[in-house]
Backbone atoms as SQL, in Angstrom:
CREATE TABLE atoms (id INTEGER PRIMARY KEY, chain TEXT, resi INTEGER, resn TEXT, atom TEXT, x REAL, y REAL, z REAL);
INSERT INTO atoms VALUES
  (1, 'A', 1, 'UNK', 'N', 107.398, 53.193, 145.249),
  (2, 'A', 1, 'UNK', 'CA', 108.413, 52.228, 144.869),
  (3, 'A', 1, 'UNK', 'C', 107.842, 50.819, 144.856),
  (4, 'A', 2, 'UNK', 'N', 106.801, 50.406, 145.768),
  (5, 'A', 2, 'UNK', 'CA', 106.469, 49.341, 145.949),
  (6, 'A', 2, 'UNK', 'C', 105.622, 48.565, 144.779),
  (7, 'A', 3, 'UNK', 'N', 104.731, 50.223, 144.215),
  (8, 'A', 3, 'UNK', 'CA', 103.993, 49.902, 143.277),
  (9, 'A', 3, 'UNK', 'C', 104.606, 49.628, 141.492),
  (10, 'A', 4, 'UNK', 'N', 105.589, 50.087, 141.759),
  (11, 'A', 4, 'UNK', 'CA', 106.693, 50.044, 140.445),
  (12, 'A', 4, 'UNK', 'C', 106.766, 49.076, 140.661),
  (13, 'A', 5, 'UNK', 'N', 107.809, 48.409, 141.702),
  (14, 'A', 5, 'UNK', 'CA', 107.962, 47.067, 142.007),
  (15, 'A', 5, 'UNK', 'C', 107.084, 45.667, 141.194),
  (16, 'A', 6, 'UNK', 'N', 105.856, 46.147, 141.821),
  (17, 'A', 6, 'UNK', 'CA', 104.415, 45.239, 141.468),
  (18, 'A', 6, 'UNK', 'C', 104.552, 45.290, 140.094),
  (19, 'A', 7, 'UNK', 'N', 104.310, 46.439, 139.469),
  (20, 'A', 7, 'UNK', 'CA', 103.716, 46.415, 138.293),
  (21, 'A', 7, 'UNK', 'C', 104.921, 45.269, 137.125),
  (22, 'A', 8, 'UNK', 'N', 106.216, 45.569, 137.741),
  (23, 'A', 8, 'UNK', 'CA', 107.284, 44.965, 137.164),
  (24, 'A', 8, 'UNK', 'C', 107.268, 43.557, 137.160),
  (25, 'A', 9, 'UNK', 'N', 106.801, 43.349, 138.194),
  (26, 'A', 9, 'UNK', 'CA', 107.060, 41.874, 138.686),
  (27, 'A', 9, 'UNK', 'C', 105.473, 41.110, 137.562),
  (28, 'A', 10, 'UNK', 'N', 104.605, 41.800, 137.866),
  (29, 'A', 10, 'UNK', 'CA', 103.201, 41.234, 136.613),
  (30, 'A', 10, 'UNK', 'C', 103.575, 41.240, 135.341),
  (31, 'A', 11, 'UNK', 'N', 104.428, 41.941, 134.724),
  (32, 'A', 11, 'UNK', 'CA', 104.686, 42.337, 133.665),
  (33, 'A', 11, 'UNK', 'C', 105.639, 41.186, 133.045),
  (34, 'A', 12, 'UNK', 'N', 106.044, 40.350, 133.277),
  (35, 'A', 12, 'UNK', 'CA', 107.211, 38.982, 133.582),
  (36, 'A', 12, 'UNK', 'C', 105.935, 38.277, 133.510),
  (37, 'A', 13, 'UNK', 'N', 104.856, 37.937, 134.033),
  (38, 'A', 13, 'UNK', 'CA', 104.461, 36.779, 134.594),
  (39, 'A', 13, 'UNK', 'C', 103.741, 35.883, 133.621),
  (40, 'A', 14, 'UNK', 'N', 103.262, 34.517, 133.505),
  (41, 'A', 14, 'UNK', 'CA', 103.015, 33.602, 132.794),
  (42, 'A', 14, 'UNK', 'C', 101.723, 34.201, 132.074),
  (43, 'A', 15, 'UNK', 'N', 101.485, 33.783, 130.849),
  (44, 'A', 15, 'UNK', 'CA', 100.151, 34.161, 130.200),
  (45, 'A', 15, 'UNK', 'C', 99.988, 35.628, 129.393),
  (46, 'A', 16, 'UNK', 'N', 100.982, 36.519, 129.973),
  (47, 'A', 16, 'UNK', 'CA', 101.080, 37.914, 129.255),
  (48, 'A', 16, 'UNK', 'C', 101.336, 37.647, 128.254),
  (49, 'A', 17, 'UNK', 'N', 100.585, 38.702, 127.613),
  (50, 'A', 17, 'UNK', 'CA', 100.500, 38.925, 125.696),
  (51, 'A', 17, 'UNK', 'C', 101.818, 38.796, 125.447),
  (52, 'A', 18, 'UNK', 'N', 102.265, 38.600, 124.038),
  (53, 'A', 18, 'UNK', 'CA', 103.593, 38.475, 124.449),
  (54, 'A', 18, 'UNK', 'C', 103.906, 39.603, 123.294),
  (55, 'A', 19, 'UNK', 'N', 104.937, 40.561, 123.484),
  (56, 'A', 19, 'UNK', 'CA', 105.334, 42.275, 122.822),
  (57, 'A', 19, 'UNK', 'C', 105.114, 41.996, 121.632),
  (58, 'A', 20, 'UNK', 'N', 104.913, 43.144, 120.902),
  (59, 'A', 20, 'UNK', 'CA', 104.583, 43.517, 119.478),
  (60, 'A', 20, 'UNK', 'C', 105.639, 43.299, 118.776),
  (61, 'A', 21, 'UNK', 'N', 106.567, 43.159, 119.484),
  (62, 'A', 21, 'UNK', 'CA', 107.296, 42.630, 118.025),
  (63, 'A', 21, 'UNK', 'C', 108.188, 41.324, 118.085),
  (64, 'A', 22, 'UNK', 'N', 107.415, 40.376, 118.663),
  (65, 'A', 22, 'UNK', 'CA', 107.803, 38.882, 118.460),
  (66, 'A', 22, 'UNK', 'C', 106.925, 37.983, 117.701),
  (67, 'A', 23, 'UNK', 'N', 107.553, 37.348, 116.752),
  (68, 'A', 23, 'UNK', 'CA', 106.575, 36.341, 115.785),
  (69, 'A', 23, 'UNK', 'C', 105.795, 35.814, 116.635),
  (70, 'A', 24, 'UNK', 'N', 104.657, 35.243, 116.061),
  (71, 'A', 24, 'UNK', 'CA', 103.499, 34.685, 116.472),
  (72, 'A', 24, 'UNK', 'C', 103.191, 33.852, 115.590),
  (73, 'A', 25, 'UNK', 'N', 103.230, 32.521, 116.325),
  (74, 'A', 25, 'UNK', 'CA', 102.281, 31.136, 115.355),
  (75, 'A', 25, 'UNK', 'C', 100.989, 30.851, 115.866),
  (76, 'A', 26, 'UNK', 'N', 100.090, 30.442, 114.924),
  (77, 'A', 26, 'UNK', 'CA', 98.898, 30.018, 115.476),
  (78, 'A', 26, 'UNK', 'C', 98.575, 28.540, 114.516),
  (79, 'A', 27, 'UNK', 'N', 98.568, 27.753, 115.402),
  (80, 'A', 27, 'UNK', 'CA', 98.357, 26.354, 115.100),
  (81, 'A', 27, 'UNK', 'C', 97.300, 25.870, 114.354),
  (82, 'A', 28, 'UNK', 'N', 97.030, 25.147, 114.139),
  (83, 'A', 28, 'UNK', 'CA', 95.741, 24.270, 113.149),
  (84, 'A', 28, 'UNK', 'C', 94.583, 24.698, 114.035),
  (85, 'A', 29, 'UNK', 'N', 93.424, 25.432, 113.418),
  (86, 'A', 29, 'UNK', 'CA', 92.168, 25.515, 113.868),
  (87, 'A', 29, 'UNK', 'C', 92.292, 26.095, 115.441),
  (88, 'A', 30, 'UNK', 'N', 93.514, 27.002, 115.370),
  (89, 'A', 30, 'UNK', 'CA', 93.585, 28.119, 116.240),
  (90, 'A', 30, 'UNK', 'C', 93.072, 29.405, 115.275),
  (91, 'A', 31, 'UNK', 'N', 91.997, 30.219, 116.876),
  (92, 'A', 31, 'UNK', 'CA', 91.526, 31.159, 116.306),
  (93, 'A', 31, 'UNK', 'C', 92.137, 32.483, 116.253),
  (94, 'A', 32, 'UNK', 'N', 91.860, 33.321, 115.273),
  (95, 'A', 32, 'UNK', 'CA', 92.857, 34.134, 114.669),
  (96, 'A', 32, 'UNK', 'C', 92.411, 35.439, 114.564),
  (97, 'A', 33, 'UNK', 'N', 92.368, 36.518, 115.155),
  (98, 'A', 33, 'UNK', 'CA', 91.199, 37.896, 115.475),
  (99, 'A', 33, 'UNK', 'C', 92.323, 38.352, 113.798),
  (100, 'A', 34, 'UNK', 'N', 91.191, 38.872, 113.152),
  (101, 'A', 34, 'UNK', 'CA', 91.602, 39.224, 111.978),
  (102, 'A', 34, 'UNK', 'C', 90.750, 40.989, 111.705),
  (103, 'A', 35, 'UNK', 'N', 91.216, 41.899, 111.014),
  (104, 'A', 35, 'UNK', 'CA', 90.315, 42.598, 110.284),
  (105, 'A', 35, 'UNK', 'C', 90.713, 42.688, 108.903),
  (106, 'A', 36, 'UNK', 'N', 89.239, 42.369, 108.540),
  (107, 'A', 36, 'UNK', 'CA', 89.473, 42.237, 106.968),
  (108, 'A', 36, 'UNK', 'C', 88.233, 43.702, 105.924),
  (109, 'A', 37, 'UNK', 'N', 88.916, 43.133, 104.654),
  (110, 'A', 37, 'UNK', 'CA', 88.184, 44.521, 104.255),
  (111, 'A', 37, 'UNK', 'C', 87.435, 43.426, 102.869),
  (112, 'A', 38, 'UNK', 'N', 86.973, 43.581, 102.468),
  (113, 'A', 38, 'UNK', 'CA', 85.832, 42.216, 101.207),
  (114, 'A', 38, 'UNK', 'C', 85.467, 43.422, 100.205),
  (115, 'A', 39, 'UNK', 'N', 86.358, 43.182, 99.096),
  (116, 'A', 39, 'UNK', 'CA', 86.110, 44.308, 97.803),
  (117, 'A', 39, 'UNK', 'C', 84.797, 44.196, 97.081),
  (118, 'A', 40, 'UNK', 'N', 84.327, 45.132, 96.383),
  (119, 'A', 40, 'UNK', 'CA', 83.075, 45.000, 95.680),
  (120, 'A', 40, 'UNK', 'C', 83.579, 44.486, 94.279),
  (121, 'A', 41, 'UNK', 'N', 82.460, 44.097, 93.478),
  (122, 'A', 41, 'UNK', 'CA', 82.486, 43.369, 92.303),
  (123, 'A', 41, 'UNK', 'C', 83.471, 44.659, 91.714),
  (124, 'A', 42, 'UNK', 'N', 83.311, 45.982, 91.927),
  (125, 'A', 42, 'UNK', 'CA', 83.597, 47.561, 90.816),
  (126, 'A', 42, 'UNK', 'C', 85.017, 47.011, 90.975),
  (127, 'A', 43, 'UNK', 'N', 85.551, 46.930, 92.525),
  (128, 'A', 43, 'UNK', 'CA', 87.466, 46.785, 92.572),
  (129, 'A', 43, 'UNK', 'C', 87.451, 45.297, 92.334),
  (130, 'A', 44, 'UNK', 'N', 86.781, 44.839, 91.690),
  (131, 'A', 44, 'UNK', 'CA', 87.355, 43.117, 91.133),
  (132, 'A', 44, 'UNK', 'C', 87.402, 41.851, 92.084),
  (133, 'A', 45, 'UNK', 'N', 86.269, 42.653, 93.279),
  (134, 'A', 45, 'UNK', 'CA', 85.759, 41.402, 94.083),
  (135, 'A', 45, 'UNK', 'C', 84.744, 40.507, 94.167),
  (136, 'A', 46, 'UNK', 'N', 83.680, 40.161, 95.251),
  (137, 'A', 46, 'UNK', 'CA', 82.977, 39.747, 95.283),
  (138, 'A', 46, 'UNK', 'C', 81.475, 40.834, 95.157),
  (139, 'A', 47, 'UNK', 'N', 80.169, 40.206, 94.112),
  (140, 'A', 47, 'UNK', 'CA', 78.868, 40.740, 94.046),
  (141, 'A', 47, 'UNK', 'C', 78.106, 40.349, 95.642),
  (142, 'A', 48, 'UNK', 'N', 78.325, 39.476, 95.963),
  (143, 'A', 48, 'UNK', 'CA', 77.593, 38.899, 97.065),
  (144, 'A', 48, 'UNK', 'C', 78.029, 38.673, 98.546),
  (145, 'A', 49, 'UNK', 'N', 77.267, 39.004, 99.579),
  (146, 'A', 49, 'UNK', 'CA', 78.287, 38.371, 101.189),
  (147, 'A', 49, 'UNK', 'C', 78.419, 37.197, 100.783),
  (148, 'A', 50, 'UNK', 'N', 79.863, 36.888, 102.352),
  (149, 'A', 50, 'UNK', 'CA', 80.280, 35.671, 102.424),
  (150, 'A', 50, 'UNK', 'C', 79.449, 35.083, 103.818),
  (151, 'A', 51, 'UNK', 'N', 79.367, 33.977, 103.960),
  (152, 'A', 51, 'UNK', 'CA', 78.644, 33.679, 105.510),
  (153, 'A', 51, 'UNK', 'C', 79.752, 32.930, 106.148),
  (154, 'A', 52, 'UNK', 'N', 79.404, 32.695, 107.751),
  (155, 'A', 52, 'UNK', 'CA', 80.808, 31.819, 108.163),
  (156, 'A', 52, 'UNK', 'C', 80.542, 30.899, 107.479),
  (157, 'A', 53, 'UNK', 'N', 81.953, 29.993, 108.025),
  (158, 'A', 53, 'UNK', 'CA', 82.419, 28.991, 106.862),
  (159, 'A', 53, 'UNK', 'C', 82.558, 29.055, 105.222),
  (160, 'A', 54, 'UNK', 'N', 82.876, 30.240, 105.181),
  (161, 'A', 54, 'UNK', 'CA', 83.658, 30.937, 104.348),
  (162, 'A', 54, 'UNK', 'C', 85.160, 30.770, 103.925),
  (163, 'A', 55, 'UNK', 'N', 85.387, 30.074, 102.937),
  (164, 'A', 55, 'UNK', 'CA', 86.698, 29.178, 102.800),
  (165, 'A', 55, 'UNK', 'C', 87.562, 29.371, 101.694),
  (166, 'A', 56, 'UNK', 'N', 87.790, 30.823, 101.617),
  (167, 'A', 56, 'UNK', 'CA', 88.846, 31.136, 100.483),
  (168, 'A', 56, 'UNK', 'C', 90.533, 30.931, 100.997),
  (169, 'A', 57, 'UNK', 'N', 91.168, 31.104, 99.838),
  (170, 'A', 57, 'UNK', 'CA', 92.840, 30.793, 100.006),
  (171, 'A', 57, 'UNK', 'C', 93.392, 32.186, 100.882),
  (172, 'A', 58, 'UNK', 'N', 93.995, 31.849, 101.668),
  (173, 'A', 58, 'UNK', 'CA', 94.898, 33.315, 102.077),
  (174, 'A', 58, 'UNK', 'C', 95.962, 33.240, 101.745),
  (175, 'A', 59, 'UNK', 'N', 96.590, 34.099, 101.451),
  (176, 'A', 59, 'UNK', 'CA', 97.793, 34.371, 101.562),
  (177, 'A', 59, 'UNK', 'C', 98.586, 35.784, 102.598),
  (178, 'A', 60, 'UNK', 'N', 99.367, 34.969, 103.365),
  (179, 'A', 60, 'UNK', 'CA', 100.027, 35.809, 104.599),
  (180, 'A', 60, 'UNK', 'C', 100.886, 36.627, 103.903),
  (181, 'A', 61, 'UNK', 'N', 101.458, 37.589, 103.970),
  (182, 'A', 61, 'UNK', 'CA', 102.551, 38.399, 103.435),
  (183, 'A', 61, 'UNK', 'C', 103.795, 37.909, 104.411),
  (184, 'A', 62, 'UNK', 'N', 103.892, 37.054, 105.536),
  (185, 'A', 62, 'UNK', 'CA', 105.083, 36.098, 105.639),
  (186, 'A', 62, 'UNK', 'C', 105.011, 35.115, 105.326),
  (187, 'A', 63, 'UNK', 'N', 104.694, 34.742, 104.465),
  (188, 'A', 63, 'UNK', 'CA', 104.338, 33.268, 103.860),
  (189, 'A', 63, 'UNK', 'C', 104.351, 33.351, 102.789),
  (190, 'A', 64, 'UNK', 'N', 105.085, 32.565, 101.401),
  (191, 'A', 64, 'UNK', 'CA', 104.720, 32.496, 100.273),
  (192, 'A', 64, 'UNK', 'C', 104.076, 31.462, 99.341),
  (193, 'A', 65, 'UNK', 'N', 103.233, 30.341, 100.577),
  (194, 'A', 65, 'UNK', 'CA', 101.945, 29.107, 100.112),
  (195, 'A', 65, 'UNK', 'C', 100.583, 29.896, 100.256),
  (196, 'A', 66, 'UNK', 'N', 99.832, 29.920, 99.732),
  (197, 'A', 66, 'UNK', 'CA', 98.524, 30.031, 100.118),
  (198, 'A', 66, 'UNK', 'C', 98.144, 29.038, 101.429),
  (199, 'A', 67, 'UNK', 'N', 96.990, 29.383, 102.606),
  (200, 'A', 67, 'UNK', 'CA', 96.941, 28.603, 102.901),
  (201, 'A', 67, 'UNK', 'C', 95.203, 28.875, 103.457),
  (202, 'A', 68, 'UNK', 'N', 94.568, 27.745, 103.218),
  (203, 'A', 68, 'UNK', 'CA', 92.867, 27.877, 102.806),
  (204, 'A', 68, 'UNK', 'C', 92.086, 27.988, 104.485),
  (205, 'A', 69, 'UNK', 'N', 91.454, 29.129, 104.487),
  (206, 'A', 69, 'UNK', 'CA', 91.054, 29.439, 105.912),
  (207, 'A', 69, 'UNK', 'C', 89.613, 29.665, 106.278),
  (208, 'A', 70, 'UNK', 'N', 89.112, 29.295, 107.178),
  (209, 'A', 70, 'UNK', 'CA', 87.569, 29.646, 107.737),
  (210, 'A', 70, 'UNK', 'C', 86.882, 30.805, 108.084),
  (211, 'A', 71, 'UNK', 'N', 86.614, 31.342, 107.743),
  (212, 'A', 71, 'UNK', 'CA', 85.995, 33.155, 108.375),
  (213, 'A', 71, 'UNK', 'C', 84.859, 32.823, 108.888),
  (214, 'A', 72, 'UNK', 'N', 84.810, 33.651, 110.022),
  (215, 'A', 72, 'UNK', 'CA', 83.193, 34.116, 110.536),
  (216, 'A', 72, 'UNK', 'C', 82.640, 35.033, 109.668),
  (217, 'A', 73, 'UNK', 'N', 81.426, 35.431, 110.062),
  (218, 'A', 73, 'UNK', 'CA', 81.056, 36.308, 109.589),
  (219, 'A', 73, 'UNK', 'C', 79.967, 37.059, 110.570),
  (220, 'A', 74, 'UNK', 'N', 79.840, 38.362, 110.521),
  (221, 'A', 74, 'UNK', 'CA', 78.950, 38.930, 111.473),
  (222, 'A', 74, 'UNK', 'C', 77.348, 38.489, 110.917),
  (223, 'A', 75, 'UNK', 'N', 76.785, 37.901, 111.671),
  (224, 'A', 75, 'UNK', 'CA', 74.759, 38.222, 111.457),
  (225, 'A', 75, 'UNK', 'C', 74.450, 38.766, 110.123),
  (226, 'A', 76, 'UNK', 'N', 74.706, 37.814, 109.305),
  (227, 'A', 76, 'UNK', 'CA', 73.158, 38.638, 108.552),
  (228, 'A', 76, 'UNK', 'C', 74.050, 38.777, 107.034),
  (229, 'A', 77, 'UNK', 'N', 75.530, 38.073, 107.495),
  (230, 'A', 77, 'UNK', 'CA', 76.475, 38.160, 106.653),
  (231, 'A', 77, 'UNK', 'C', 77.527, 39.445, 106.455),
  (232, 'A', 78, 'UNK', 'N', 78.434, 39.066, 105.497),
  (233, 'A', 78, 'UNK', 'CA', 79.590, 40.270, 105.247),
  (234, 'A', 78, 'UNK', 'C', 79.819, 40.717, 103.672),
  (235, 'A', 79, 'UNK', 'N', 79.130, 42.132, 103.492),
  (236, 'A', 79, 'UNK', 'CA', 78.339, 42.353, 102.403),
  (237, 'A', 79, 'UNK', 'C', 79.699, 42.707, 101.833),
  (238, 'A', 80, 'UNK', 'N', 79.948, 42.707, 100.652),
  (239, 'A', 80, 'UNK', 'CA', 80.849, 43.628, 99.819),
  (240, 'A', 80, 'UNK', 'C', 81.216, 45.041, 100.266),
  (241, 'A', 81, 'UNK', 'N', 82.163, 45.590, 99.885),
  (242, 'A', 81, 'UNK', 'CA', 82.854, 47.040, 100.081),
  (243, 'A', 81, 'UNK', 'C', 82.632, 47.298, 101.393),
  (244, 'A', 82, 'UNK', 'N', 82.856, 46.006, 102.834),
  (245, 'A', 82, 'UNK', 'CA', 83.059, 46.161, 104.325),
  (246, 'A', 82, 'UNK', 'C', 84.397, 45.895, 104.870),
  (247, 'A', 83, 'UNK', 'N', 84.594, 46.861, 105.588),
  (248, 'A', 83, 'UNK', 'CA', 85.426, 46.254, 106.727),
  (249, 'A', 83, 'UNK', 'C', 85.379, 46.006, 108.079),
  (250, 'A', 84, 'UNK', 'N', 85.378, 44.590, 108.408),
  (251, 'A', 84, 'UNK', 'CA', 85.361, 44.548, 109.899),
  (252, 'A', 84, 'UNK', 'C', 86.220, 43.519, 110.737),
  (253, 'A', 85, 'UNK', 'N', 86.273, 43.445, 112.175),
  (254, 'A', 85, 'UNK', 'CA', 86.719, 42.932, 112.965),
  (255, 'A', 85, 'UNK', 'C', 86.427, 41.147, 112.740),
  (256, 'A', 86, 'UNK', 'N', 86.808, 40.207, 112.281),
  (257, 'A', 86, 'UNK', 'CA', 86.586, 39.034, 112.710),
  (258, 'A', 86, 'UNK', 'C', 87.455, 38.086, 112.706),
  (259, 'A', 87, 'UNK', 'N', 87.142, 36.944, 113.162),
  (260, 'A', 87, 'UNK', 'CA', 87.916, 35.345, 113.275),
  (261, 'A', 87, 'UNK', 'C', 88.413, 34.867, 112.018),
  (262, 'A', 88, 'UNK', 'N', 89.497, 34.014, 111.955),
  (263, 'A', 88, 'UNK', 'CA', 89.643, 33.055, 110.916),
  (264, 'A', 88, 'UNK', 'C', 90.350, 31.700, 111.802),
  (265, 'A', 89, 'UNK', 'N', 89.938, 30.934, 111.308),
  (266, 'A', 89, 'UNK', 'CA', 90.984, 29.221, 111.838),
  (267, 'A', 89, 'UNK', 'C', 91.611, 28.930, 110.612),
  (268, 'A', 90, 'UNK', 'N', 92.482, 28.487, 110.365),
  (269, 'A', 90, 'UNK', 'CA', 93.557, 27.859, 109.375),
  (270, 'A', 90, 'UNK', 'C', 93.792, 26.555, 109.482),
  (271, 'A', 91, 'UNK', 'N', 93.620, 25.878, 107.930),
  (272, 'A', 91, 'UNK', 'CA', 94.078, 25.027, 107.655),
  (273, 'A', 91, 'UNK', 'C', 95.629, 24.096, 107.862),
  (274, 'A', 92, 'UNK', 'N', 96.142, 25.330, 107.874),
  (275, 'A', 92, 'UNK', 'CA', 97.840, 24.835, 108.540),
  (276, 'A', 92, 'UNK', 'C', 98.507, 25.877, 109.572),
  (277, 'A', 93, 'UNK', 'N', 99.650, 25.620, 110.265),
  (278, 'A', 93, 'UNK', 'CA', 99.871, 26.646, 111.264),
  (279, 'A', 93, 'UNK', 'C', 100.061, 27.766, 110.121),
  (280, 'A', 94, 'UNK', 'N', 100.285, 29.111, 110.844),
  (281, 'A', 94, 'UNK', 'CA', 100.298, 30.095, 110.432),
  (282, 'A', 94, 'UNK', 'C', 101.555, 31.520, 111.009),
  (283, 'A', 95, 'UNK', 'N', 102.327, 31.740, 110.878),
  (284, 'A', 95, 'UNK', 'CA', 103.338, 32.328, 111.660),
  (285, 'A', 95, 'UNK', 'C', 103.003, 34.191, 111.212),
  (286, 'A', 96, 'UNK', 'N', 102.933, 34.832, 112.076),
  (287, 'A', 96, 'UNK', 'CA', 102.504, 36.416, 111.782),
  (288, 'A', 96, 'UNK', 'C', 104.056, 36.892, 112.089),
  (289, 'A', 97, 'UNK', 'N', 104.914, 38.060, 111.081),
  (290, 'A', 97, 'UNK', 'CA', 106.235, 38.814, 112.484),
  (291, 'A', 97, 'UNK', 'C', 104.838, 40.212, 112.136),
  (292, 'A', 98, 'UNK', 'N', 105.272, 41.046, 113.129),
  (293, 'A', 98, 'UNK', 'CA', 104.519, 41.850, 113.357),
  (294, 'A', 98, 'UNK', 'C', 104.564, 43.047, 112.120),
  (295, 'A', 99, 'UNK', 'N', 105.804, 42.817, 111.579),
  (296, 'A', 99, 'UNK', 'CA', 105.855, 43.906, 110.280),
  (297, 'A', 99, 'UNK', 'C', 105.414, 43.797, 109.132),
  (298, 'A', 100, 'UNK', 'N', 105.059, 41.914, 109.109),
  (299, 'A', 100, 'UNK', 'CA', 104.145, 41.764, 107.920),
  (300, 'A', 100, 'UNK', 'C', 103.018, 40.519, 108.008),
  (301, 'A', 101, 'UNK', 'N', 102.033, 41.719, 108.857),
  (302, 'A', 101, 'UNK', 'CA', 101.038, 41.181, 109.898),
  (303, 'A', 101, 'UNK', 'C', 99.426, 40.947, 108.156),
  (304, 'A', 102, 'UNK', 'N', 99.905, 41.457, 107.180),
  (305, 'A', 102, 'UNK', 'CA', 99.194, 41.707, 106.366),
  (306, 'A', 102, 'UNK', 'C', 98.379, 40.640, 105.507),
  (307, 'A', 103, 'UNK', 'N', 97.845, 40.339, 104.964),
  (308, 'A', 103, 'UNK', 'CA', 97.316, 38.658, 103.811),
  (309, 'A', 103, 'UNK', 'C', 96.307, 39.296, 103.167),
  (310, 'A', 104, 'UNK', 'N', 96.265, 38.424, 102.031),
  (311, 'A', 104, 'UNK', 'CA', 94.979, 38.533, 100.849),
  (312, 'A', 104, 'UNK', 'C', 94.034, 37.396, 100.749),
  (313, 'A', 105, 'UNK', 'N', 92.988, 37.635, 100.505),
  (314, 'A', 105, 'UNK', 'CA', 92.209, 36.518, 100.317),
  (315, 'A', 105, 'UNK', 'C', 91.761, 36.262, 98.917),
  (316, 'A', 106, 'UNK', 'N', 91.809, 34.760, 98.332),
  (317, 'A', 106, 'UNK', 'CA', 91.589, 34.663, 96.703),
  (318, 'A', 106, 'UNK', 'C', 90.144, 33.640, 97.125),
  (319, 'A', 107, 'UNK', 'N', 89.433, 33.945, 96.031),
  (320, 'A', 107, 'UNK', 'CA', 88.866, 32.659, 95.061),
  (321, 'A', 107, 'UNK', 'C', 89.142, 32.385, 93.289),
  (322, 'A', 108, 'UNK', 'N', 89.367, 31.476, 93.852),
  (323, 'A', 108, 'UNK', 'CA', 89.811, 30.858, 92.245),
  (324, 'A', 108, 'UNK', 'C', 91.011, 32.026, 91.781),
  (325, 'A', 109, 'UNK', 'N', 91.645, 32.076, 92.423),
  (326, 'A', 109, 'UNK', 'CA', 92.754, 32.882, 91.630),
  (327, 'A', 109, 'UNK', 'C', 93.182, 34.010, 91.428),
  (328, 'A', 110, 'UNK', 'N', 91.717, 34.710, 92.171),
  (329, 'A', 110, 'UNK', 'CA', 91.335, 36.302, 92.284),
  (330, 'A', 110, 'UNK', 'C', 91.270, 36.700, 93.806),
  (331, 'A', 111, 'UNK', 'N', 92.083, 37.873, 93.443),
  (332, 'A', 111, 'UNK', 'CA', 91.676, 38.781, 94.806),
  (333, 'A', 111, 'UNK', 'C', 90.357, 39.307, 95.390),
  (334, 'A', 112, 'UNK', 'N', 90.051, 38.941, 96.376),
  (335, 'A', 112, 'UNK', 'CA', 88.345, 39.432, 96.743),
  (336, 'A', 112, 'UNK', 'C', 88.205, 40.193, 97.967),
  (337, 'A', 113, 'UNK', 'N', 90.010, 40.289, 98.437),
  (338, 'A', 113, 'UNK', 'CA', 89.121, 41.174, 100.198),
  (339, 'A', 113, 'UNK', 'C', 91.226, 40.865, 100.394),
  (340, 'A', 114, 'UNK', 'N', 91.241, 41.693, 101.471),
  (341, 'A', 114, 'UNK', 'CA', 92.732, 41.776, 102.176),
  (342, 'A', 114, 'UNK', 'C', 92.203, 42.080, 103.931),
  (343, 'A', 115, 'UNK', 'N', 93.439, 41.891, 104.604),
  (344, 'A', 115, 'UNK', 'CA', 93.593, 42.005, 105.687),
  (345, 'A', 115, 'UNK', 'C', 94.652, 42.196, 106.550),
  (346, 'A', 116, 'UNK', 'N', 94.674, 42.294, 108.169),
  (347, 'A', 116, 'UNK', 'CA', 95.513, 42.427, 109.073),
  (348, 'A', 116, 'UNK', 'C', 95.402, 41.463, 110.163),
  (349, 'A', 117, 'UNK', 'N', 96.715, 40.424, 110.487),
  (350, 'A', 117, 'UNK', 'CA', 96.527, 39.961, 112.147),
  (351, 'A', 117, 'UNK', 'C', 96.453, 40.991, 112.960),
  (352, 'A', 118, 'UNK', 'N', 95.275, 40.630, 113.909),
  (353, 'A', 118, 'UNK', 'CA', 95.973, 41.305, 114.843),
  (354, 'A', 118, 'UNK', 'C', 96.431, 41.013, 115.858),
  (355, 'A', 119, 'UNK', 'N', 97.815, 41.382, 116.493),
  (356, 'A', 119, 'UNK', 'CA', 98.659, 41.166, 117.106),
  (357, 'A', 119, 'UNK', 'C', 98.604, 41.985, 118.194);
């Protein structure tokens, strides 16, 4: 009982993640754990990696502005037809709800890669 108790009482306490299904903002040049997927030239993306500081338009699927964002990129770069785990910072805040945690990334007008917050 005591340990129920405990676990209840941590579970309340300051700093906890906060549940999967409450919106989430992330402020100006707050960092943003993303996985993204970067199409090949064949599906109408990019021929070449991107390196960090990588600065295409996103678009959030709760959001209907584009809004122009920073990517990392793993060592050695992020080759076409990958998907992986990384960062983005944003140009303006950014609000995720958890059901449409989803965004695209453009250059010039074109789709080149999609993704997921993760939350």
């Amino acid at each position: 009982m005591v340990a129920t108790l405990f676990v209840a009482v941590l579970s309340g306490c300051a700093g906890a993640e906060p549940p999967a299904d409450e919106v989430v903002t992330f402020t100006v040049g707050e960092t943003i754990p993303v996985t993204v997927t970067l199409r090949s030239a064949d599906d109408g993306g990019r021929s070449t990696p991107f390196y960090s500081g990588y600065r295409p338009q996103v678009l959030f699927a709760s959001s209907p502005d584009p809004v122009p964002c920073t990517f990392s990129s793993p060592d050695g770069g992020f080759p076409p037809d990958t998907t992986a785990d990384i960062e983005i910072t944003c140009a303006h805040d950014v609000t995720v709800e958890p059901a449409q945690a989803g965004f695209v990334f453009e250059e010039s007008g074109r789709e080149v890669g999609s993704g997921s917050v993760a939350l």
